[in-house]
N, C-alpha and C positions, 0 to 999 in steps of 0.2 A: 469467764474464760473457759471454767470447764465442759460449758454447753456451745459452745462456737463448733466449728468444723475448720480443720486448718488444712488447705490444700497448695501443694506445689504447683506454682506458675511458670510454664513452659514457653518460651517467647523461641519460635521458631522461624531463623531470619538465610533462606536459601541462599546459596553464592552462584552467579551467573557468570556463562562468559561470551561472546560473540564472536560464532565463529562462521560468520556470513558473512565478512567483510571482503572485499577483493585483495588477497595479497598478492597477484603480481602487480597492481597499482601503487604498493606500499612499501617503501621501504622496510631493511629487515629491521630498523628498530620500531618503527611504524607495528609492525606486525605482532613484535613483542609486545609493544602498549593494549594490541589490541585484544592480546589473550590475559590480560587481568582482569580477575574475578571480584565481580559485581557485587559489594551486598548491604543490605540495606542497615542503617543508622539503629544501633541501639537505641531501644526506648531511654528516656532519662528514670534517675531513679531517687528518690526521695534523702538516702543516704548516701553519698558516696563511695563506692566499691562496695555497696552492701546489697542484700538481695530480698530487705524485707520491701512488703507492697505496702500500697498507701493506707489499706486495709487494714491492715495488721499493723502498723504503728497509731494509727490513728485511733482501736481497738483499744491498745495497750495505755492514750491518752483518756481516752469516755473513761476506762474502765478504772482507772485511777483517781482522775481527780471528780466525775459524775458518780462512779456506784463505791467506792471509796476503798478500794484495794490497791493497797500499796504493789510498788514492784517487786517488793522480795516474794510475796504472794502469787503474784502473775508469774515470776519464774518459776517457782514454786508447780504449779498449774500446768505451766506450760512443759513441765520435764515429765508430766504424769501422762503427757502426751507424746512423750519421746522425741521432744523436742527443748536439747539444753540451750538456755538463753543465761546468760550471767544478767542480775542485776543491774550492772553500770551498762551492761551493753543495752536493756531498756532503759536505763535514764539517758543515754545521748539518744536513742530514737528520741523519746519528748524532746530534749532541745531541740535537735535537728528540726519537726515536726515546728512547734512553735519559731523557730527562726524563718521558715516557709510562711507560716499565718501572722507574722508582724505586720505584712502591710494593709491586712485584713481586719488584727485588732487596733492598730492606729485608727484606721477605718472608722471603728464602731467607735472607739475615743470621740474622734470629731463630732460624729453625726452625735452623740450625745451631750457635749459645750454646747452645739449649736441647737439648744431645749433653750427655752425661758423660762421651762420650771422643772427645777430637780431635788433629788432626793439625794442626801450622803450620809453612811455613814462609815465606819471605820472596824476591824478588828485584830487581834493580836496574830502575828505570825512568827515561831521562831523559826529563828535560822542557823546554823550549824555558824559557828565563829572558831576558827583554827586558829591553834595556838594558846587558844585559854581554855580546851579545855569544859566547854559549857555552849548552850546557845545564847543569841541574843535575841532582844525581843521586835522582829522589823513585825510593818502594820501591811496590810491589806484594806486600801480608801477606795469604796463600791460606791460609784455614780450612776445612779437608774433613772429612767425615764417609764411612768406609765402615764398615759392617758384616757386608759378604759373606764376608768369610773365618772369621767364626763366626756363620754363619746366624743374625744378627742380624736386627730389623726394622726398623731406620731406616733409609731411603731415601740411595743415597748423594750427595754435594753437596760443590760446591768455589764456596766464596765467597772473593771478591777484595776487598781495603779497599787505597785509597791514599793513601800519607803523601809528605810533602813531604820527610819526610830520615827517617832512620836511629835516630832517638832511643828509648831504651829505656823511655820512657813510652807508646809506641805501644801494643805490643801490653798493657802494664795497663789500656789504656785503650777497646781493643777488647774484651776480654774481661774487665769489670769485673763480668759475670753470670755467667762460666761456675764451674764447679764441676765438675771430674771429674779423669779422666787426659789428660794433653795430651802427646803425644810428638809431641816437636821435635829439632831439632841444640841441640848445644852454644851458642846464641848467648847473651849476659848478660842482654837481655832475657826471656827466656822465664825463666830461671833468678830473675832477680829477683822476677817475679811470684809465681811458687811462692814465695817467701824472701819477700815480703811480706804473705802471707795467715796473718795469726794464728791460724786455726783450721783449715790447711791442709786448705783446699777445694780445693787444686791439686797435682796431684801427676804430676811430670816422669818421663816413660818417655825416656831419649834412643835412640839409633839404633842398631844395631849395622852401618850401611852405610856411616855417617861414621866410627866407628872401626876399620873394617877397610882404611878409604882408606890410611891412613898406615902399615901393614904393607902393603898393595898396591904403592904407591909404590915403597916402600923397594925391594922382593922385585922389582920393574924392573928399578930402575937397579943394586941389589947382586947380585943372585940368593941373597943372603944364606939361609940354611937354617932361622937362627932367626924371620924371620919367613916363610917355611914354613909352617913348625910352625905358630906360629899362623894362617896361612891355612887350612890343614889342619881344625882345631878348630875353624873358623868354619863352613868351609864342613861340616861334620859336621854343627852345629846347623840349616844353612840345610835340607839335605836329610831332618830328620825335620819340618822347619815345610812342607815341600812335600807331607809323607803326611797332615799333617794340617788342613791348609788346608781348607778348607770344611767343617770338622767342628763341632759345638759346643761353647759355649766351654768346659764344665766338661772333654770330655773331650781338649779341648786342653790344658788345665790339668794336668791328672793325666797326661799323653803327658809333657811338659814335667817334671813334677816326676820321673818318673821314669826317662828319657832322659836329659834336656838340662841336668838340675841340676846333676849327676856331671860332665858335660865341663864346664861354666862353670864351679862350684868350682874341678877343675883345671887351667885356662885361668889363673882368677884366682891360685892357688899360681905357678902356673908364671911369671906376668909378674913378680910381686913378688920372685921365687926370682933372675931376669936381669935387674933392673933394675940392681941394685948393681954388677956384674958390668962394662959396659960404660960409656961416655965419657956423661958427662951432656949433652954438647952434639952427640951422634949422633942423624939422624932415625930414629934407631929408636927410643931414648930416649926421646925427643918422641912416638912415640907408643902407647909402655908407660903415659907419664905421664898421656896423655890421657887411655885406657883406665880407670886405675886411677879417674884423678880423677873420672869420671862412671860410676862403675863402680855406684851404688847405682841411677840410673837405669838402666841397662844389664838390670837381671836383674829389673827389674817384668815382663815378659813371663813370668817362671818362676811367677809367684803368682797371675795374671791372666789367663785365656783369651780375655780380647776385648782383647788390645794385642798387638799385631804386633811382628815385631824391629829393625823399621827406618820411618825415616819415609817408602818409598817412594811408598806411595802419594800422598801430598803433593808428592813429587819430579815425579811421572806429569802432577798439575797443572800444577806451574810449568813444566816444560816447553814450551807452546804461546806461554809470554809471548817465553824468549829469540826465538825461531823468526820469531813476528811481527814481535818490535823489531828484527832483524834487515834487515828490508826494508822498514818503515816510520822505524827509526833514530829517534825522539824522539817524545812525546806532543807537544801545538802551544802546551799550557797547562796549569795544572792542572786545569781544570775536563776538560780534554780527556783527562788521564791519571784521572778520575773517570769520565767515560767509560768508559774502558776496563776498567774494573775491574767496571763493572755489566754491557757487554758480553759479560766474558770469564764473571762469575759464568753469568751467564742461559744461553752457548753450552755450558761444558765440563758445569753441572749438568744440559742436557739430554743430552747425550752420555751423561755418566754412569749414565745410564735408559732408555739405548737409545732417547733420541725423537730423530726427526730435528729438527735443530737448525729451521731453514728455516721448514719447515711447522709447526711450533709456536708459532713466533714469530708470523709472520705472522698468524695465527689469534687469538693472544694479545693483540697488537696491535690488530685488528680488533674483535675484542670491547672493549678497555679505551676505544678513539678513540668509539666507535660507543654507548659508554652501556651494552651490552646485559649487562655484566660490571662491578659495582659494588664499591667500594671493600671493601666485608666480603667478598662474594663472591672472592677471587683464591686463597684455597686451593684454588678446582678449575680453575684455571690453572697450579697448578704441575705440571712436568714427573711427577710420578708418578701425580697426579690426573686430569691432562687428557683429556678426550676428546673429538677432531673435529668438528666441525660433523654432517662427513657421517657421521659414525660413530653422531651420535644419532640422527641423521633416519632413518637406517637401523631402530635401535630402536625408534624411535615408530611404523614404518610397522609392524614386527613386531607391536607391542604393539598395533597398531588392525585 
């Protein structure tokens, strides 16, 4: 905020009147109509009765939930520029602002159901609970799509949904269309879904960066040798998904089936072979068990070349929420952690395609306020569609 430039927008709208008419053809009330002053429609404006531009709200949105400056900070900033803003009056700009790009992050919502292979996972959000006194703890459920790692062609995308608690009707209920492979962690949600689809249209990839947590652990505090070993074999599979990382997916598949079968077969011998062996209530134990127990999700990457071995990518997303809640410490409402969730979709999916977040927006905005971008029209507002104002104008001058 403090390196921006903030300038007054001067919209200059002349009043005409026509006085070439013929009045002795006109009656005198005729005449009178004729001398009313012409002038032309207010531009619309983002806020009602308000006079910030799309620029400067949408500024105050990047700058919040992208580079992680709360709004008491941005007014803060903004008064050191002699410019007082209250607080609330930047938090109804973000409403405002996301109440404009709902039909944009619906948008990105759908076009990401309709993947056949996704990534979710989940993180804590509180939120300001009136009345008692304290927050509560609603979640933030990120559903990303990449495809880069096997020169896929969907576009990549991290959408955000927020729920008001934990309950494992959520994600049934977010992803009541989807159909494909969905690799998640171990949570019982995710798991229940799949278990509830009678004609298993969902089929769970889980992680192998959550089950190598609990041999990492362990191999800290023990230096223990047996999990070693299997750090060893883990990291063996990670370095042939590194030779083959951007490859297609069949001949990821086939690398995979004859590489990486061999060590996960005996990986999997090997944990069932030491499980009996040691104290059932050892955290090594606990995470032989774990292994074992999600062990059918575990090895869909062995048969499948467009599923990854771990749900990083998804991890990569969530990442940006602790970071912000960090310094902003609570959503202010729910409607407010809805917000954030359309926010954070619309910020990290331009990231995700190399657009600058900023200048997208802004633009995006601009067109949606302004009429010139109609409700069917907003596929060529999404980040891998869009292009610049000045970048047509440019075209058109070419083309003419």
């Amino acid at each position: 905020m403090s390196s921006c430039s903030l300038r007054v927008r001067v919209t200059r709208r002349p009043r005409y009147v026509c006085n070439s008419c013929d009045g002795a053809q006109l009656t005198h009330h005729l005449q009178r109509a004729a001398d009313v002053p012409v002038v032309a429609p207010a531009p619309e404006r983002p806020i009602d009765g308000g006079m910030a531009t799309e620029a400067l709200i949408v500024h105050v949105v990047v700058s919040k939930f992208c580079d992680g400056l709360p709004l008491y900070r941005q007014s803060q900033m903004l008064a050191r520029q002699g410019v007082a803003l209250d607080r609330s009056t930047l938090s109804n700009w973000v409403g405002r602002a996301c109440w404009w790009l709902t039909p944009l992050y619906e948008l990105i919502i759908g076009t990401v159901l309709a993947a056949t292979k996704l990534f979710a996972d989940d993180t804590t959000l509180p939120v300001l609970d009136p009345g008692r006194g304290r927050t509560k703890k609603g979640r933030l459920w990120c559903y990303a799509v990449d495809d880069r790692p096997w020169c896929g062609e969907s576009h990549p995308v991290a959408a955000y949904v927020y729920s008001e608690d934990h309950r494992v009707a959520h994600p049934a209920e977010h992803l009541a269309t989807f159909k494909g492979v969905l690799q998640v962690d171990g949570y019982n949600g995710f798991k229940r879904l799949a278990g509830d689809r009678a004609d298993a249209s969902v089929r769970l990839a889980f992680c192998w960066a959550h089950m190598r947590r609990g041999f990492y652990d362990f191999h800290v505090s023990t230096k223990s040798p047996l999990a070693a070993e299997v750090l060893a074999r883990i990291r063996t599979l990670y370095a042939i998904e590194a030779e083959i990382r951007g490859h297609p997916a069949e001949h990821r598949r086939r690398v995979r089936q004859e590489r990486s079968r061999p060590i996960v077969e005996a990986l999997h011998a090997w944990l069932e072979d030491h499980l009996p062996r040691m104290s059932g209530a050892s955290d090594l134990a606990l995470a032989i068990r774990y292994a074992l127990r999600h062990w059918s999700g575990l090895i869909v990457f062995l048969d499948d070349g467009r599923v990854e071995m771990d749900n990083n990518i998804v991890e990569r997303a969530i990442r940006p929420i602790p970071m912000t809640r960090k310094v902003a410490l609570f959503a202010g409402s729910d409607g407010g952690a809805r917000h954030w969730a359309i926010a954070m979709t619309l910020i990290q999916t331009a990231k995700l395609n190399g657009v600058e977040p900023m200048a997208w927006l802004t633009d995006v905005l601009e067109r949606i306020v302004s009429g010139r971008t109609k409700a069917h029209e907003l596929q060529a507002l999404l980040p891998w569609n869009w292009t610049p104002d000045h970048d047509r104008n440019s075209v058109d001058a070419l083309a003419a």
